[in-house]
Structure formats: structure tokens, C-alpha cells
BANUGU-827464 format. One record per residue (C-alpha): x, y, z. Coordinates in Angstrom, 3 decimals. Layout:
BEGIN
{{X Y Z}},
...
# end
This chain:
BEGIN
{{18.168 15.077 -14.028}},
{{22.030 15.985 -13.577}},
{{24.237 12.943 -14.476}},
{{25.525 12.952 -11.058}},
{{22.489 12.747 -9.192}},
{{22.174 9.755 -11.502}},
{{25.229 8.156 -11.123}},
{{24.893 8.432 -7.127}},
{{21.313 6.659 -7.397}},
{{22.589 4.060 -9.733}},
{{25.103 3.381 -7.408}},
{{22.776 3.480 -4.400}},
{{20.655 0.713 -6.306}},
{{24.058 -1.251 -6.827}},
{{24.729 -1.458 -3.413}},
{{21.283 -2.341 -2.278}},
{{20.819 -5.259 -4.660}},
{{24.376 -6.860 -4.187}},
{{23.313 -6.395 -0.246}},
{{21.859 -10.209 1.169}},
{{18.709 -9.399 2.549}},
{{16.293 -12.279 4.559}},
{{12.480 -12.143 4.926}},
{{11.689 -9.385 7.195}},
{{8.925 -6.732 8.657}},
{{8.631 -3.444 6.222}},
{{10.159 -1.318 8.651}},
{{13.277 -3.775 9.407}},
{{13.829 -3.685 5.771}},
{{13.726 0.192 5.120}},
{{16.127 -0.075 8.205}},
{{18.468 -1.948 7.222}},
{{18.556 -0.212 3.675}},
{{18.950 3.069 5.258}},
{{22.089 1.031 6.957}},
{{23.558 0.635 3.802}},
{{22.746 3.799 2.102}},
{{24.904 5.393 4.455}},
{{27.650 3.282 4.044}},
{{27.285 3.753 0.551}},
{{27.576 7.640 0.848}},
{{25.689 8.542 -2.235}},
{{22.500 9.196 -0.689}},
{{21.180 11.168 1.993}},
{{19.636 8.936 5.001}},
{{17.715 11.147 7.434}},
{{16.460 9.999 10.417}},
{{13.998 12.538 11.564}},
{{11.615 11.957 14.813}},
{{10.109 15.069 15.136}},
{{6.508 14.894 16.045}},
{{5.971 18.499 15.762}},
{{4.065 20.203 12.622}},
{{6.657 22.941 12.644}},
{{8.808 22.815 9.685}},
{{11.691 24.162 11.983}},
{{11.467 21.227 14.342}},
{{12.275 18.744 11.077}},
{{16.231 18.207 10.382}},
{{16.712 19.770 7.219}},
{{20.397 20.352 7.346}},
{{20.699 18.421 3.377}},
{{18.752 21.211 1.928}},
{{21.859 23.212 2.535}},
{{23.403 21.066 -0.104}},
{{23.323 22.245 -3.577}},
{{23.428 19.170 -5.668}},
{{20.906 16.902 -5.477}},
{{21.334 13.272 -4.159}},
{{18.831 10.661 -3.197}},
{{17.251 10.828 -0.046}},
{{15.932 8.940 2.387}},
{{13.936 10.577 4.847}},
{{12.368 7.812 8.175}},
{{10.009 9.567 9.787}},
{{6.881 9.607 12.531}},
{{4.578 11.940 10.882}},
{{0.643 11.143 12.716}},
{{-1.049 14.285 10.948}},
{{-1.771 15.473 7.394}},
{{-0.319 18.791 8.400}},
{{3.160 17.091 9.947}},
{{3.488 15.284 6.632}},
{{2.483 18.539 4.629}},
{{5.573 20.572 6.530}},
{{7.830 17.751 6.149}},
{{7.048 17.156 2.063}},
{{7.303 21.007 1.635}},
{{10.880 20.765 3.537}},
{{12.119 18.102 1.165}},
{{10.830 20.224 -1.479}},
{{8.686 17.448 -2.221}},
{{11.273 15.026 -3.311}},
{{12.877 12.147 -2.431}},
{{11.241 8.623 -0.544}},
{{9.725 8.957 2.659}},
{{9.192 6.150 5.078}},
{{6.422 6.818 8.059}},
{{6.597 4.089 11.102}},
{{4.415 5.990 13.249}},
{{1.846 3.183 13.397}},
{{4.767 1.350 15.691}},
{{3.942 3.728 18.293}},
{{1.331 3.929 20.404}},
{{-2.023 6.132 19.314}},
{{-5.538 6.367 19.758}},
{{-5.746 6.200 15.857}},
{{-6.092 3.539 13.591}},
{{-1.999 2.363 12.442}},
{{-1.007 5.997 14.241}},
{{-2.520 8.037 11.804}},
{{-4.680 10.825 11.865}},
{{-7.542 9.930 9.241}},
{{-6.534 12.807 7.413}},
{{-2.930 11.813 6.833}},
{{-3.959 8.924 4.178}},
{{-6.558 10.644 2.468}},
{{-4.010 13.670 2.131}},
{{-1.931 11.055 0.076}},
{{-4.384 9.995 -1.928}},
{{-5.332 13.426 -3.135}},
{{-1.566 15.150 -3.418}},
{{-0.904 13.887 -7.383}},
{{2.419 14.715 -6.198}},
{{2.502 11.668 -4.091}},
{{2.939 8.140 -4.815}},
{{2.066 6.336 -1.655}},
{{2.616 3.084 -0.704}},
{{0.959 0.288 1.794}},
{{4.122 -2.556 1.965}},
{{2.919 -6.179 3.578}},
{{5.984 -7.345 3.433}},
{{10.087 -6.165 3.870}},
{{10.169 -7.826 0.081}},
{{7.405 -5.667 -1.126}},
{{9.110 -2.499 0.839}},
{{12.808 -3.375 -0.745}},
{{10.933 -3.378 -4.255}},
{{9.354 0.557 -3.789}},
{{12.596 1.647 -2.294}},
{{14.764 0.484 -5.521}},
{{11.918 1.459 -8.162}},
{{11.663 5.004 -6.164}},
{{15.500 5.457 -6.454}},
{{15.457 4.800 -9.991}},
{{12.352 6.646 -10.779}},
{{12.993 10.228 -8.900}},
{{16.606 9.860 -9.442}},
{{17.588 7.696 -12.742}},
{{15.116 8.579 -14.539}},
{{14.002 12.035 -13.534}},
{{10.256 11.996 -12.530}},
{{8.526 14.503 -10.342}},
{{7.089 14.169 -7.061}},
{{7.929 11.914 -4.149}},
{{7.331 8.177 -2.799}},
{{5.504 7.595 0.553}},
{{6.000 4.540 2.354}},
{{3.906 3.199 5.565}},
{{5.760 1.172 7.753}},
{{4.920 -1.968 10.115}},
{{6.877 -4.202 12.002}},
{{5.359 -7.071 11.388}},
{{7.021 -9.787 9.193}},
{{4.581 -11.334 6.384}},
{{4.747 -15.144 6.140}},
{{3.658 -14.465 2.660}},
{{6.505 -13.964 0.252}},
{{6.642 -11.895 -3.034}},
{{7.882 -13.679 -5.937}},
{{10.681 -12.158 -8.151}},
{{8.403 -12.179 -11.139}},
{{5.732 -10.279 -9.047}},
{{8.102 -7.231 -8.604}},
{{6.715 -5.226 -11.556}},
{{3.116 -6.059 -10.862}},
{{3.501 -4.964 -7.286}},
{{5.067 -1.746 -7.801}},
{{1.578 -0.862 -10.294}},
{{-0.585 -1.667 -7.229}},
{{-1.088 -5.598 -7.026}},
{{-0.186 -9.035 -7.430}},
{{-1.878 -12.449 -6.670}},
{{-0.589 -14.402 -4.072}},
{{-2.905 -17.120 -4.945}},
{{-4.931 -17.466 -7.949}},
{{-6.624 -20.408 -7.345}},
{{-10.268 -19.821 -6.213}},
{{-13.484 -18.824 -8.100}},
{{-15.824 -18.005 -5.165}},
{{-14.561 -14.785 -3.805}},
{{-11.631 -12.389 -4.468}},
{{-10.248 -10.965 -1.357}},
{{-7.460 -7.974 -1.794}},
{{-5.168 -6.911 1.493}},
{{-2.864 -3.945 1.611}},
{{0.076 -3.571 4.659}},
{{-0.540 -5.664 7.704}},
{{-4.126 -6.061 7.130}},
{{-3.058 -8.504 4.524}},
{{-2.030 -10.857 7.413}},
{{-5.616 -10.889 8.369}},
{{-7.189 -11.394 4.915}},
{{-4.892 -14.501 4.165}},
{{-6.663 -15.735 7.697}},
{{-10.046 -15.179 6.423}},
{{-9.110 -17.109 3.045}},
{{-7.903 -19.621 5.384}},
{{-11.218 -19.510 7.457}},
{{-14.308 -19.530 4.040}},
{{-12.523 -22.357 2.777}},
{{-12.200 -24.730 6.447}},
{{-15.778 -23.176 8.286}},
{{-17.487 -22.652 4.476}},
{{-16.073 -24.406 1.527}},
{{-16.054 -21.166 -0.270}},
{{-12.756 -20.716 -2.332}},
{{-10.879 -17.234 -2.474}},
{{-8.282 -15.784 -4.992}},
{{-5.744 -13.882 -2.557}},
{{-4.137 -10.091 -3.694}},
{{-1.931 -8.048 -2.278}},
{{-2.336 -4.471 -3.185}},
{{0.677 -2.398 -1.627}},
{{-0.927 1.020 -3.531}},
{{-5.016 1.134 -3.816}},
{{-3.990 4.950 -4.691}},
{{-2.068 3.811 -7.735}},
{{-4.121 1.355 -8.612}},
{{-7.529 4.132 -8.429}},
{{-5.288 6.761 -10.412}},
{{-4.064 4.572 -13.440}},
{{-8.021 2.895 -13.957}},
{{-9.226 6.869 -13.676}},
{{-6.701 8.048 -16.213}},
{{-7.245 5.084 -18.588}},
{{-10.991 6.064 -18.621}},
{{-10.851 9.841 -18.814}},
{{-8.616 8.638 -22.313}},
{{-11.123 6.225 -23.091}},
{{-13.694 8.989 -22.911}},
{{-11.764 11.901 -24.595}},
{{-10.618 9.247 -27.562}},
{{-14.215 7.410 -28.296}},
{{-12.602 6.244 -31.617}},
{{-9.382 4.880 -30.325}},
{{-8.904 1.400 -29.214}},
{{-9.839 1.369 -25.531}},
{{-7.227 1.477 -23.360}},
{{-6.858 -0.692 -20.087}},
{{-5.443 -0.761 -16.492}},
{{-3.398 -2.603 -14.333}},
{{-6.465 -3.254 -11.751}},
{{-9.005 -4.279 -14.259}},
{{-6.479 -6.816 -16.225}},
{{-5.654 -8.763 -12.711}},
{{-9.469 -8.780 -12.066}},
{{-10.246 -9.336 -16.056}},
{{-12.032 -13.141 -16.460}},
{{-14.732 -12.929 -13.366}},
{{-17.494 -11.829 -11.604}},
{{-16.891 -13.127 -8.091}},
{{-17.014 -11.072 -5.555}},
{{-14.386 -8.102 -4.314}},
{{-13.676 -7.883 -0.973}},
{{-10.656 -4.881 -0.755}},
{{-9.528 -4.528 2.661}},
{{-7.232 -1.780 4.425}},
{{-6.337 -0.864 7.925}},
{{-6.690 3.138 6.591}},
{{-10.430 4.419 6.758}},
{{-12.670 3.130 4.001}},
{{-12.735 5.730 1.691}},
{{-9.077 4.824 1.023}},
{{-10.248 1.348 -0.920}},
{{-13.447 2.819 -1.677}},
{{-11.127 4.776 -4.623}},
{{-11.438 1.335 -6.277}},
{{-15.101 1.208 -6.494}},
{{-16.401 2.592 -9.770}},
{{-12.983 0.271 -11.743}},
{{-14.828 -2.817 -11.031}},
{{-17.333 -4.775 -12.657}},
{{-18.255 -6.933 -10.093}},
{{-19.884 -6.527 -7.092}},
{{-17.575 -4.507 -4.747}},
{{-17.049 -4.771 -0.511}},
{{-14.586 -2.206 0.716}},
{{-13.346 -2.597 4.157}},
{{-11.743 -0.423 6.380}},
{{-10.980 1.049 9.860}},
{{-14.455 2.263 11.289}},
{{-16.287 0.150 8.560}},
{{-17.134 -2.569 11.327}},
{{-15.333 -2.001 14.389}},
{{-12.738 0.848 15.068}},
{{-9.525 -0.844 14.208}},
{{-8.604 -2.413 10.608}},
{{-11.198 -5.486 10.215}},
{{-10.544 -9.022 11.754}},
{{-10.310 -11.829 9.612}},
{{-13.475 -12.884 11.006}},
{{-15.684 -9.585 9.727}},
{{-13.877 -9.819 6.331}},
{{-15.277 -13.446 6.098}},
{{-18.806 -12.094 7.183}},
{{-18.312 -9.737 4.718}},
{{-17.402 -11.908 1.771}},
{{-20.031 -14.157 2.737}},
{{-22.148 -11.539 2.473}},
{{-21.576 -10.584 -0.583}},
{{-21.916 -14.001 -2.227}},
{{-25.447 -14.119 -0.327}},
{{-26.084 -11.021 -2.225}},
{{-25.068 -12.425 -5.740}},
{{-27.683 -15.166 -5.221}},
{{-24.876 -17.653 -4.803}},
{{-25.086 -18.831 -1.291}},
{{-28.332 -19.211 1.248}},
{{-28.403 -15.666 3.673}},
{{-28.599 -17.868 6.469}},
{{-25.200 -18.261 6.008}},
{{-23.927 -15.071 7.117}},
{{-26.019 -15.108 10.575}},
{{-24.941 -18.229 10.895}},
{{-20.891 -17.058 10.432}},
{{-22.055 -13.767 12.815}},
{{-22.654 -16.358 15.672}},
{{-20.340 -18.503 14.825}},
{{-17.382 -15.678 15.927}},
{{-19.606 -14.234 18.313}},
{{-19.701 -11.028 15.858}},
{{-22.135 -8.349 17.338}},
{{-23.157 -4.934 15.132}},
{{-22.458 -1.667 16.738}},
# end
């Protein structure tokens, strides 16, 4: 990486942490640290709106430039192919925010269903789910300092809502978050429930719900990256397997689950297979939840507690009638 490409993302990262910043949505955040990117002059902030899949209809005018800076590129990118043409413009480099979920679509959170599973499969991709504007200003400053400090390959994706979390990240969750998770409440034995982006909102709701219509108790996660998360536990046990005399090597998801065997209930407002990446990294039983996994959209609070209770029913640990019971109880009806 050329020391002044450095230098200019150092000093992007300088600004953005001596910047006050209040609790806000993911997208208000990005906003406002596109705001002061530009002030800063060390980066390049592009604010691109193009819905088209045609690479000439993307502003692309900082390719021109022949020293590298950081870059910023805000987006509304609803197909696999628009995000494909856009990645392949920006040489597929720098950190790029998508908000088209803000917008009205007949898709689930804007997106065609092949736009996240395109992320999840591009190794040259690190995308991220942000909850919160805290969890967003956390990608943003590792992404500067990890395509631009220190010099890795490949690009950061960020999906943006405008919804602010009244869940806060603590400071000494930062490092945790950026691997793929970090509890927001570790009290609770019964059930584990894990939320990514604005579905979050809905699985704090449903902790809220087992423990006042139930008395079942839930650990709470937020997982801004299920990709991440997937890819570490995978490359951990491909070493595992190629090194059958080494000291086995861990992951990031199967040390925050380590100590259990409650019940995983991973939600997203993606499609299924998204969380379903998570499946085979943990040993206990495993409910992934998605959009089109019980009703169109991302899964109400109210499924996700069906869903956990479920699951407990399953383990032998609560009477079935209890899940009819909770499917009445919300007026819940199967497809």
C-alpha cells in the first residue's frame, strides 16, 4: 500500500473519531461520515444513485485519478448484477454503502434475493448487516484502516436502514462486532436468539415477549456479518482437518456460543439461506429464520418466539402444547 494512500486514510480515521457523533439509524451515520470525509478531503465520497446495471450509468469520474485514496461509494444497488457492475467499476475496492431497502420494492429490504447471496459467495467481499449507526461507524473505521492502512484486498459492503436501534454497542464490543457478533445480553439459559440489521429490533421484542407471555429466558446477539462469521468457522475447520495433529483451532462464532446447548434461533431480514451459512458451526440445535421462511417479509417478533418455542419443545424441554398455544395466542396462521 503506497504511504500516501496511508497517510490520507489515517487521516480520514482522525477526523472521523475526533467527530461527536449521537445514537443514530445506520444510514444517518454513514451520512454524516460521508459529511465529514469530504470536508476532510482525503477520501473520495461518491454519491451514486444510479439504478441502472450499466456500468456507464455509475459515476466513475475517481477512477480517472491515479493515486489511490479511500473511497466511499453510497449507493442503491437492488440486483446482484447492479452491484456486480458497480464492484467491477471500483475495481473492487474501497467501502460500499447500499440504502436501497429505504426505498420502496416488492422485495424483501429492496433487494433482489440474489444480491445477498452474491455477497456471501464473492470471497472478495466482506459484507456487512449494521443494527445500529454505532455498529455502522465501527465497519466504516475498521474498513478504512483495513483496505487502506493496512493494505488488504477486496472491498467492504454495507446494508443500510434508517431505523435507529434503542440498543447500544458498547466500546468494548467494537472488536467482537467487527468478527461477526457480540452479546447484548448474556443473561439467559433457555434460548439464544441472534439478530442481524433491523431485524434485530424485532428479536429484542421476542426476548421481551418468551420471558413476559412464557417465562423462558433468552441470551440476546447481534450479528452485523453471518457471512464472516460462516467463513472464519469454515476456514478454522478445513485447518482443523488438513492439520489432524495440531492443536485444534477455534472461531469467533463457536467461542461466543462455547458453554451451552440451548437453543439457536439466528434471524435475518435476507432469505434464509443467508443464516443458514451458520448451520453446520453449531452444536446445538439450530432455527434459522429468514424472509420467506414464515411469511414474505423478515419474521415478526411473534414467529421468532413460535419458533424458539419450538425448538425448546423439540429439545424435550418444554410441553408442545406450548407452541399451539403461542400460534393462537398472536393469531399466527401457516401458509
Amino acid at each position: 500500500m503506497p504511504a500516501s494512500t496511508a497517510n490520507a486514510a489515517q487521516l480520514c480515521i482522525n477526523a472521523l473519531t475526533t467527530t461527536e457523533h449521537a445514537r443514530s439509524s445506520p444510514l444517518y451515520a454513514v451520512m454524516t461520515m460521508a459529511n465529514t470525509l469530504e470536508l476532510s478531503r482525503q477520501a473520495w465520497v461518491i454519491r451514486g444513485q444510479s439504478r441502472s446495471r450499466r456500468v456507464s450509468n455509475w459515476p466513475s469520474w475517481f477512477a480517472r485519478n491515479t493515486g489511490e485514496k479511500p473511497l466511499l461509494y453510497l449507493h442503491s444497488a437492488m440486483s446482484s448484477a447492479q452491484l456486480s457492475a458497480l464492484s467491477d467499476e471500483t475495481a473492487q475496492r474501497g467501502i460500499l454503502c447500499n440504502d436501497i431497502e429505504n426505498q420502496p420494492s416488492p422485495w424483501p429490504r429492496g433487494a433482489q434475493p440474489s444480491l445477498p447471496l452474491w455477497l456471501a459467495t464473492n470471497p472478495r467481499c466482506t459484507p456487512y448487516d449494521p443494527a445500529s449507526g454505532d455498529e455502522a461507524r465501527a465497519i466504516v473505521l475498521a474498513g478504512l484502516r483495513a483496505l487502506y492502512v493496512d493494505g488488504q484486498p477486496g472491498f467492504y459492503y454495507l446494508a443500510l436502514h434508517d431505523h435507529e436501534s434503542a440498543v447500544p454497542m458498547a466500546e468494548q464490543a467494537r472488536e467482537d462486532a467487527l468478527k461477526g457478533m457480540y452479546p447484548i445480553r448474556r443473561e439467559g439459559a433457555d434460548v439464544r436468539l441472534l439478530g442481524a440489521g433491523h431485524a434485530l429490533e424485532a428479536v429484542v421484542q421476542a426476548a421481551r415477549l418468551l420471558e413476559q407471555d412464557w417465562n423462558i429466558s433468552a441470551q440476546l446477539w447481534s450479528c452485523p456479518s453471518y457471512t464472516r462469521l460462516a467463513r472464519e468457522a469454515a476456514a478454522a475447520e478445513r485447518w482443523n482437518r488438513l492439520h489432524p495433529g495440531a492443536p485444534k483451532r477455534s472461531c469467533h462464532l463457536r467461542d461466543c456460543l462455547a458453554g451451552s446447548r440451548a437453543p439457536v434461533v439466528a434471524v435475518t431480514g435476507y432469505p434464509q439461506a443467508i443464516v443458514d451459512q451458520l448451520r453446520a458451526h453449531v452444536d446445538a440445535r439450530f432455527v434459522a429464520l429468514g424472509a420467506g421462511s414464515v411469511q414474505a417479509e423478515a419474521p415478526s417478533q411473534y414467529w421468532i418466539v413460535v419458533s424458539a418455542l419450538r425448538a425448546l419443545a423439540d429439545e424435550g424441554r418444554i410441553d408442545a402444547l406450548h407452541v399451539q398455544a403461542a400460534m393462537n395466542r398472536y393469531a399466527l396462521k401457516c401458509a
